[in-house]
N, C-alpha and C positions, 0 to 999 in steps of 0.2 A: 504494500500500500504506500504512494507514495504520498505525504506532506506536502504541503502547500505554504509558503513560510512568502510573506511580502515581504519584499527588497524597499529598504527607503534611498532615492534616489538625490542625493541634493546637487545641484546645479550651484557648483562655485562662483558663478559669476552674477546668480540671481541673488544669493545672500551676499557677496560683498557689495553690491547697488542697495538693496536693503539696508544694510549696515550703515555704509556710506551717506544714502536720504537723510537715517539719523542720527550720526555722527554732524553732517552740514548745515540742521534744521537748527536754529536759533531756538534757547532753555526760553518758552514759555511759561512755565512757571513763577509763585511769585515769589524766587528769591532774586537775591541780586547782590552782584559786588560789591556794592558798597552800603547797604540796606535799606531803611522804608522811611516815608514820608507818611506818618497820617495827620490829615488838613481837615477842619470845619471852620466853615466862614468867621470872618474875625481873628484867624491864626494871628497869634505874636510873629513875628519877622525871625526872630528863634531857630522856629517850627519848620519854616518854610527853608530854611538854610541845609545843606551838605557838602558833604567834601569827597573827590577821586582823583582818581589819577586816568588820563586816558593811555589807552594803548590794544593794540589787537589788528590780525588783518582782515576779518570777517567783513563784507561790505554790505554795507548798510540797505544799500539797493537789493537786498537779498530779500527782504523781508518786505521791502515795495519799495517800486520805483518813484512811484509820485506819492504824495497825499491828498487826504482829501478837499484840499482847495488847489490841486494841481500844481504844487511847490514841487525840484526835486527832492529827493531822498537820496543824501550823499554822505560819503565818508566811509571809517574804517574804524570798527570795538571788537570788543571782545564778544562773539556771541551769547553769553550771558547777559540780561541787562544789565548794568549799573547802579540803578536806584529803580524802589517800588515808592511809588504814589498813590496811599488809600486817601481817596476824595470821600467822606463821609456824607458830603450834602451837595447837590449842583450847585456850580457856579456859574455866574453870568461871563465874566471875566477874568481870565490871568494870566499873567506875564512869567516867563520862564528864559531865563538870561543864565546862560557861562559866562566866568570868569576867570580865564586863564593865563592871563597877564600878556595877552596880545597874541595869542597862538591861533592857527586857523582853526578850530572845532566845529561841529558838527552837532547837530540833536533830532532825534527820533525817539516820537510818543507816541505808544500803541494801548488803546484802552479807552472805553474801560471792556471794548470785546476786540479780538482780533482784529476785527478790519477796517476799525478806528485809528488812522494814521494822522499822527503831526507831523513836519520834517521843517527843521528849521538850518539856516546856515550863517553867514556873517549879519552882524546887527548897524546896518548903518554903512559909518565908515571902518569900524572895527571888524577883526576878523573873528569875534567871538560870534556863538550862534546863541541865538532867542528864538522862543515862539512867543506870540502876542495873540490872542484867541477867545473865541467868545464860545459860550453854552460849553460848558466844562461838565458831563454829567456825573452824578454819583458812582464811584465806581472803582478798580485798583487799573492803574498803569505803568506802564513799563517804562521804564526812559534807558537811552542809550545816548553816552556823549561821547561822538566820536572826533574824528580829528580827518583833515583834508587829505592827509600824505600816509598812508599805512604806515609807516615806520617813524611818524610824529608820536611823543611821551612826554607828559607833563599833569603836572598839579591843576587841580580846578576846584572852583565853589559854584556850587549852580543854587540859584537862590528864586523858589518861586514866590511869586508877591500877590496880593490883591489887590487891583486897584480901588 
């Protein structure tokens, strides 16, 4: 009588494309290098402060190209975010500005569901990046401050404000 025994066949090149997707997918979840912001209206100036350091070549454009007001989405982090923003209540307006002491950076805000994109880049005549933006809803966000040149590293304070 013979057996009958299934053979499992794996295909090396379909698991390392698997592997690889997520290996390349940017850490959605909500931790982050440098850790959390939680914000209700009225925040002290405080509250709204943090500190990192940029560095990474992960590109920014990975995660989208435009936003949704048709800005690019530019620059170069670490595929982890950098800072989580819990927004406890909507906001009408807020300002989100780096401070890097003149370095060209970068910023991308995804939240408070995936395919809620900010992307901001130099403010002005400085080469830091800000977002400026209205209807801020309840909710956690991801921020990413990245930097123009992949292989740019430096200190930063990114300071969100109410106006």
């Amino acid at each position: 009588m013979k057996y009958f025994r299934p053979r499992l066949q794996f295909r090396s090149g379909l698991i390392l494309a698997v592997l690889s997707a997520i290996t390349a997918s940017p850490v959605m979840a909500d931790t982050s290098n440098f850790g959390k912001l939680s914000l209700a209206p009225g925040f002290a100036p405080a509250q709204g402060t943090v500190e990192g350091y940029t560095g990474g070549s992960y590109s920014l454009s990975a995660i989208s190209n435009r936003d949704r007001d048709r800005n690019p989405c530019i620059g170069f982090a670490d595929p982890k975010p950098d800072h989580v923003m819990v927004l406890k209540k909507d906001f009408s307006q807020l300002n989100i500005r780096v401070n890097s002491g003149g370095k060209d950076t970068t910023l991308l805000i995804q939240g408070p569901d995936d395919g809620s994109i900010r992307c901001g880049d130099d403010t002005g005549k400085r080469k830091d990046a800000s977002i400026q933006g209205s209807d801020w809803k309840a909710g956690t966000y991801r921020i990413w401050v990245g930097t123009f040149n992949s292989k740019d590293k430096g200190n930063y304070t990114l300071r969100v404000e109410q106006p």
